[in-house]
Backbone bond lengths (Angstrom), bond angles and torsions (degrees), N, CA, C in turn:
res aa  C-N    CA-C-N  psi(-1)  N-CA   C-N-CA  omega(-1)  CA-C   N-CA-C  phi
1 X - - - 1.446 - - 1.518 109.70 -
2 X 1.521 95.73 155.00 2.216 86.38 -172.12 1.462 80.95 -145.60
3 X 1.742 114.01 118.35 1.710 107.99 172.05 1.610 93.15 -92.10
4 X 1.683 100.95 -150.87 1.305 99.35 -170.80 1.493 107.50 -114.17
5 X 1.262 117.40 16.14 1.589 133.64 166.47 1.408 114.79 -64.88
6 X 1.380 94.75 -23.39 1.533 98.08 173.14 1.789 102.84 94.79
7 X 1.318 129.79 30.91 1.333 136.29 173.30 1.802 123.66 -153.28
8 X 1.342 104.74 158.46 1.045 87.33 -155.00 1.313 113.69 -97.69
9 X 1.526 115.71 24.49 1.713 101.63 -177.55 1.455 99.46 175.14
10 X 1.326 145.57 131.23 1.493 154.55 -176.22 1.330 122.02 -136.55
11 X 1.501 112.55 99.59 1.530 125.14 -169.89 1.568 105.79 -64.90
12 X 1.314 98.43 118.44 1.912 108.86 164.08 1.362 104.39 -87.81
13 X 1.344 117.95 134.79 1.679 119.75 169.08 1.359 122.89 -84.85
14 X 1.080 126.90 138.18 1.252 102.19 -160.60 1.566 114.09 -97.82
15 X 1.737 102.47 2.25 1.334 139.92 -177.11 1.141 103.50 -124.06
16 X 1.653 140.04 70.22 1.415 111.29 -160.17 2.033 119.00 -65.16
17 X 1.286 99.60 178.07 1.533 99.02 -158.34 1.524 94.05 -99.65
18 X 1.640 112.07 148.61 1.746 114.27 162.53 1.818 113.52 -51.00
19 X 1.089 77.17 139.43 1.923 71.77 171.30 1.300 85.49 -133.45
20 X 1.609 117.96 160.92 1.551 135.75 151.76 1.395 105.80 -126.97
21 X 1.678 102.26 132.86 1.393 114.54 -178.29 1.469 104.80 -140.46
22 X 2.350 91.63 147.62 1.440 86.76 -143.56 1.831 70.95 -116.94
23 X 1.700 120.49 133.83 1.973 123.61 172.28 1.316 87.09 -113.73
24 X 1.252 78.89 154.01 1.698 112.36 161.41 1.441 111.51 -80.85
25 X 1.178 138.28 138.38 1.486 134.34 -161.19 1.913 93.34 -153.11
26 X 0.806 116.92 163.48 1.946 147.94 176.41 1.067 92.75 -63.66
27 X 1.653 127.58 -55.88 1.536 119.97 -179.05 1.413 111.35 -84.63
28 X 1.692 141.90 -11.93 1.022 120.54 175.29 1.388 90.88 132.70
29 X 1.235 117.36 160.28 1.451 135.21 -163.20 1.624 102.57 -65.26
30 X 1.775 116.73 120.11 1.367 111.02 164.99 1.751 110.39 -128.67
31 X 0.994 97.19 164.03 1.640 107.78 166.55 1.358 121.96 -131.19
32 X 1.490 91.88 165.35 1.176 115.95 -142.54 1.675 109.13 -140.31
33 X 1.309 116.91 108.53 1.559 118.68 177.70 1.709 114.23 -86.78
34 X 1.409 109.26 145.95 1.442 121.22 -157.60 1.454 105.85 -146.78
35 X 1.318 112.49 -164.12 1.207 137.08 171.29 1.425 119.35 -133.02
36 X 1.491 106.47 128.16 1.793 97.89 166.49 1.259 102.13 -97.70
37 X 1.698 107.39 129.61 1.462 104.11 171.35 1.548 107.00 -89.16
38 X 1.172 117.21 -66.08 1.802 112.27 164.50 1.621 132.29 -123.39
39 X 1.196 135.13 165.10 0.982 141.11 -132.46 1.394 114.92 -165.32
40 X 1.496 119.50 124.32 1.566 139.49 -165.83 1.418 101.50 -134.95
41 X 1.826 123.53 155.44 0.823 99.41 147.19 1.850 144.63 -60.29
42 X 0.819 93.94 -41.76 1.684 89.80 171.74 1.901 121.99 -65.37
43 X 1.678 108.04 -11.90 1.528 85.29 -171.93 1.622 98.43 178.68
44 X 0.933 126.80 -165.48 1.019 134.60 -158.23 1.817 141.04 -147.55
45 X 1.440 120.41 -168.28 1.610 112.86 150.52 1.489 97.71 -173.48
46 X 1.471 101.67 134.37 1.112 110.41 -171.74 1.895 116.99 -126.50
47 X 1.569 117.04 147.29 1.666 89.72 161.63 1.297 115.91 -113.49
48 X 1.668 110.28 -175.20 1.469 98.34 -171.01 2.044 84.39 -147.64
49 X 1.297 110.96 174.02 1.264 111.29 165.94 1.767 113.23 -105.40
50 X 1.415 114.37 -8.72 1.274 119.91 -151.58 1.698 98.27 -130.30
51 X 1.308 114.55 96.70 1.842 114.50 -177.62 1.314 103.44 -44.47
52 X 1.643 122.48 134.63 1.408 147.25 143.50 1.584 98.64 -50.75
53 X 1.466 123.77 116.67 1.315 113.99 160.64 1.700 122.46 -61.44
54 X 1.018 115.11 -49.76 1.535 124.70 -167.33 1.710 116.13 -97.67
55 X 1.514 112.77 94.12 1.671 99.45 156.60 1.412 122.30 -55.83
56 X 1.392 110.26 166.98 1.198 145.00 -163.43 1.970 112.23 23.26
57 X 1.634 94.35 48.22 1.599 111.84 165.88 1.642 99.39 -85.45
58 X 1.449 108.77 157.43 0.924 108.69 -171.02 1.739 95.49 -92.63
59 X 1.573 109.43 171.52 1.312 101.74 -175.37 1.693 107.70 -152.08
60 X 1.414 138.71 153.79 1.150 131.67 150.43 1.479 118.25 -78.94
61 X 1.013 116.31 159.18 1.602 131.28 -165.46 1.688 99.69 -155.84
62 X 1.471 87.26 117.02 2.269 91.01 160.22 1.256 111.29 -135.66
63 X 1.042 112.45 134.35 1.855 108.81 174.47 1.759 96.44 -136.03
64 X 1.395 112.43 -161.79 0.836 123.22 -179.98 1.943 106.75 -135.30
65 X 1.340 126.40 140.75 1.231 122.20 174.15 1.356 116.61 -158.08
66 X 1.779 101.20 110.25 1.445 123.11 -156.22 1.976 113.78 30.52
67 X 1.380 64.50 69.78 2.018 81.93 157.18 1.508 103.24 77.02
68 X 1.288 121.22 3.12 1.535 106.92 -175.63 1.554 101.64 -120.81
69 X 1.200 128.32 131.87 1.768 119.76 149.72 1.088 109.86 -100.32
70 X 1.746 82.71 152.69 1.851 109.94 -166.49 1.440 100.02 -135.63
71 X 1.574 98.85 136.41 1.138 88.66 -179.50 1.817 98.05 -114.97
72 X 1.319 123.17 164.54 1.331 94.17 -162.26 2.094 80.80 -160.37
73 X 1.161 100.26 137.73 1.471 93.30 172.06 1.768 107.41 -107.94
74 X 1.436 109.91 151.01 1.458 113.79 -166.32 1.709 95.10 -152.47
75 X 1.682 93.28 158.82 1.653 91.23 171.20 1.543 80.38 -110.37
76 X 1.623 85.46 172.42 1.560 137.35 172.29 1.828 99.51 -68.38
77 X 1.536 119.51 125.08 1.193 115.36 164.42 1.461 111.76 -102.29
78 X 1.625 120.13 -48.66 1.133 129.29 -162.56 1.234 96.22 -161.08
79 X 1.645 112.90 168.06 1.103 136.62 165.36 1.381 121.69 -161.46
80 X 1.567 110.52 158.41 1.688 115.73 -152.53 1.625 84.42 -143.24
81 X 0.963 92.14 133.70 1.707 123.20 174.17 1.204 102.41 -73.11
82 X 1.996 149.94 137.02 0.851 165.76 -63.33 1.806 113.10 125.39
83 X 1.564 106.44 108.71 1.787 93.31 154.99 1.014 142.99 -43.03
84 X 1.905 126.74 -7.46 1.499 138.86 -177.73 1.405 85.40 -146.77
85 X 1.143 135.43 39.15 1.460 103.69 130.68 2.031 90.60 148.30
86 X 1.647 121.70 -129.31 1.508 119.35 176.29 1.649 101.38 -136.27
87 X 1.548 101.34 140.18 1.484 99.63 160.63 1.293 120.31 -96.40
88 X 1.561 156.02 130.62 1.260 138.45 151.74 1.486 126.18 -99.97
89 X 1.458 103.45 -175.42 1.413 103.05 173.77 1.522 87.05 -134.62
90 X 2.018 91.90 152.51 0.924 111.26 -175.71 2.069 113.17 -129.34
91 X 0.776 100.71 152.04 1.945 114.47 169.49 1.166 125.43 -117.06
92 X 1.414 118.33 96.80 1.497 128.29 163.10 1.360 121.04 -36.74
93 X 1.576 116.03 129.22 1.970 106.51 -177.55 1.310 105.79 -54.87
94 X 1.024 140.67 -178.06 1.689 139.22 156.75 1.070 123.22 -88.15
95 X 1.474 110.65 109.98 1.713 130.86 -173.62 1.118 109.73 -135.46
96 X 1.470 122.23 93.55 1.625 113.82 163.26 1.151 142.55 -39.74
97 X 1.435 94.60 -27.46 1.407 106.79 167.19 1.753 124.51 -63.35
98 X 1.598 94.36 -64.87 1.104 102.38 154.16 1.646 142.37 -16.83
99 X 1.264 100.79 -59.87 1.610 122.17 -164.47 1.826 98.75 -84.50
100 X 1.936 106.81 -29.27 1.488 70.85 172.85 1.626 119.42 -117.87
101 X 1.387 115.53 26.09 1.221 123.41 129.99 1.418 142.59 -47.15
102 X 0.998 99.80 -48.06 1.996 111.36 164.68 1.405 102.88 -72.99
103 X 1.410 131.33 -60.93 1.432 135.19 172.42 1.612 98.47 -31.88
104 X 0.993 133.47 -40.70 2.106 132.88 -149.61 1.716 87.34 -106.77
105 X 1.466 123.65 -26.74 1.666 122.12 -164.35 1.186 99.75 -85.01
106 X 2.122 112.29 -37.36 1.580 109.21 170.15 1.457 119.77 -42.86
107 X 1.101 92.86 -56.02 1.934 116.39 -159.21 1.774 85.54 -41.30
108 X 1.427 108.94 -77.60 1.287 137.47 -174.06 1.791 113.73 -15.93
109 X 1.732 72.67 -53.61 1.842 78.16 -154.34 1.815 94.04 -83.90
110 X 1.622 119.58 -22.30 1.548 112.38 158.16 1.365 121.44 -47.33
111 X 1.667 123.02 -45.75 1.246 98.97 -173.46 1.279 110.52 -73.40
112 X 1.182 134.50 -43.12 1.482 122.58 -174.07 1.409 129.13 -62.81
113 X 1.447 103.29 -9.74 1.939 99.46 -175.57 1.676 97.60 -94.00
């Protein structure tokens, strides 16, 4: 499959996963616990109960995926307002490394569910 994000495939959870995410804020660095609903190497979507003021801030992100945490920094693309709370999307910096670690954690965590 090829969307128009420019990748070739984006895991929906069907359980989404904890995420912890760490913004930069006026008062000083806070976090913020979430949900990943799905997950690519390059990027993401996540929810939150508590609006991010600022798109395309940069942000920390850690989750865990099949047995490994990653911590991975990404900006803010967008966000959509929600009856319980905001969903966004997110973009991983570019790390090869990175990308094919999550690529090998997908595989992983497919066969077992």
């Amino acid at each position: 499959m090829f969307y128009n994000r420019q990748e070739h495939y984006r895991y929906a959870f069907g359980h989404p996963q904890e995420l912890l995410i760490r913004s930069n804020e006026p008062s000083g660095t806070s976090l913020h616990y979430g949900l990943l609903l799905d997950v690519s190497p390059r990027g993401g979507k996540f929810f939150l109960e508590k609006e991010l003021e600022k798109i395309k801030e940069e942000i920390d992100v850690e989750f865990t995926l099949n047995h490994e945490k990653l911590h991975l920094k990404a900006i803010l693309l967008w966000k959509e307002s929600t009856t319980e709370g905001w969903m966004y999307g997110m973009e991983f910096h570019k790390d090869p490394v990175k990308e094919m670690l999550i690529n090998n954690e997908l595989k992983a965590y497919l066969e077992f569910e």
